[in-house]
TORLUMTI-24449 format. One record per residue (C-alpha): x, y, z; residue in one letter. Coordinates in Angstrom, 3 decimals. Example, Ala and Ser with C-alpha at 12.3 -4.5 7.8 and 13.67 -1.06 7.14 Angstrom:
{u 12.300&v -4.500&w 7.800&rest A}
{u 13.670&v -1.060&w 7.140&rest S}
***
This chain:
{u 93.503&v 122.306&w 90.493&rest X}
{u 95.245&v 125.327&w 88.285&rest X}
{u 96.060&v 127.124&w 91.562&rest X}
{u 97.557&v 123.958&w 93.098&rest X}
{u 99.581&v 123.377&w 89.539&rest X}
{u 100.819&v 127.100&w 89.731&rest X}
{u 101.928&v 126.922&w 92.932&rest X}
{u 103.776&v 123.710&w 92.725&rest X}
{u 105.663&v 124.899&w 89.400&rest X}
{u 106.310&v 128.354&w 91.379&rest X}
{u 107.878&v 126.517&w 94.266&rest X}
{u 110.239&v 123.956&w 92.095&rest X}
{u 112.348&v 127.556&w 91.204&rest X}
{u 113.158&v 127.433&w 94.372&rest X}
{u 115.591&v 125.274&w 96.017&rest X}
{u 114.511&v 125.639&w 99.811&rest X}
{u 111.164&v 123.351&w 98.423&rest X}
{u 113.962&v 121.008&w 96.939&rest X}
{u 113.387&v 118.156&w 99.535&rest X}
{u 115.630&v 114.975&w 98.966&rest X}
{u 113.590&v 112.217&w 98.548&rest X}
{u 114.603&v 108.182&w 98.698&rest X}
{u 113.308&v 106.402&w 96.168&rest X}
{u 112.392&v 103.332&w 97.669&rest X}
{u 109.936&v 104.953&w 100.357&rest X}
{u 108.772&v 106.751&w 97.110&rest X}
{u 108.160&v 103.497&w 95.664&rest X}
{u 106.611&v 101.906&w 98.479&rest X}
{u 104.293&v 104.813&w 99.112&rest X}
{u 103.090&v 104.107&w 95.384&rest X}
{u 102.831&v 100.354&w 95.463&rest X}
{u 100.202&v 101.518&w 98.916&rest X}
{u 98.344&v 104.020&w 97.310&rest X}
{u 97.345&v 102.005&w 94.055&rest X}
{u 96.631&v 99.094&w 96.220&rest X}
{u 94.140&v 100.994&w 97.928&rest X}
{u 92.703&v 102.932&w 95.627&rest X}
{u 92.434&v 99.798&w 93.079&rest X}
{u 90.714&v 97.972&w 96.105&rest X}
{u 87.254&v 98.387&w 95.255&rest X}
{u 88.041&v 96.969&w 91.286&rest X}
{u 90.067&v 94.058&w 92.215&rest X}
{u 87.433&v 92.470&w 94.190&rest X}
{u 85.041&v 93.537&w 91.884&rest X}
{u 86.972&v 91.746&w 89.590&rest X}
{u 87.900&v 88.311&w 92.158&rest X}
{u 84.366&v 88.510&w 93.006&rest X}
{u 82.760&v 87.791&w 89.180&rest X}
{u 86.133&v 85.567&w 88.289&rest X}
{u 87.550&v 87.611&w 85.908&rest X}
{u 91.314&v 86.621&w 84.960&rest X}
{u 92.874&v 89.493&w 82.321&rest X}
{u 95.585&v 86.976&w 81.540&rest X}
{u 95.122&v 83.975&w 81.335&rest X}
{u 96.366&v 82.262&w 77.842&rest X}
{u 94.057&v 79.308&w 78.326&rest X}
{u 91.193&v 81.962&w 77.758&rest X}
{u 87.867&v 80.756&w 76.004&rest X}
{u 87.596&v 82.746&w 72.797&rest X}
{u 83.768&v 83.225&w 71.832&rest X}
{u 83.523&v 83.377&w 67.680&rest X}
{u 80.161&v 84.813&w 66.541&rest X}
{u 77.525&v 82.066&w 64.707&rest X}
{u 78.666&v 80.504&w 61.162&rest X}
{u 76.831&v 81.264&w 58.489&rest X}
{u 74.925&v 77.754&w 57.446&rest X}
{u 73.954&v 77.098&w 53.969&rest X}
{u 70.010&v 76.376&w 54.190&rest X}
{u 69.719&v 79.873&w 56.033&rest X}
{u 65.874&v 80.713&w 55.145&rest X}
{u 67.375&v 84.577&w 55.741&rest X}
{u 67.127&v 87.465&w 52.941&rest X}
{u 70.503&v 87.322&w 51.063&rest X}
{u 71.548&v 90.889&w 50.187&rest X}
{u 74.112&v 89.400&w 47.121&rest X}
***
């Protein structure tokens, strides 16, 4: 990876590697790779029904303290 790095930061000093590039293919090329790459997660996550935003979410609270607890009280 260090010898790839070098050799791209050599090559951006010079302006025959300076390749015009439209950025909408550039976008669209992005959009395809993170689609594929995210594949295996995203039905992973359809799969178990998982839903990262969803404002009707369930909240879990941990267990109330009740009064009669028969537990050691550290006070």
């Amino acid at each position: 990876m260090t010898k790839a790095f070098c050799i791209a930061f050599v090559m951006t000093f010079f302006s025959v590697f300076d390749v015009p590039v439209f950025w909408p293919i550039l976008l669209c090329y992005w959009i395809v790779l993170f689609v594929l790459t995210m594949r295996r997660q995203i039905t992973h996550m359809i799969k178990y029904k998982y839903i990262p935003f969803s404002i009707g979410k369930q909240k879990y609270t941990g267990k109330k303290p009740s009064a009669s607890s028969s537990g050691f009280r550290g006070d």
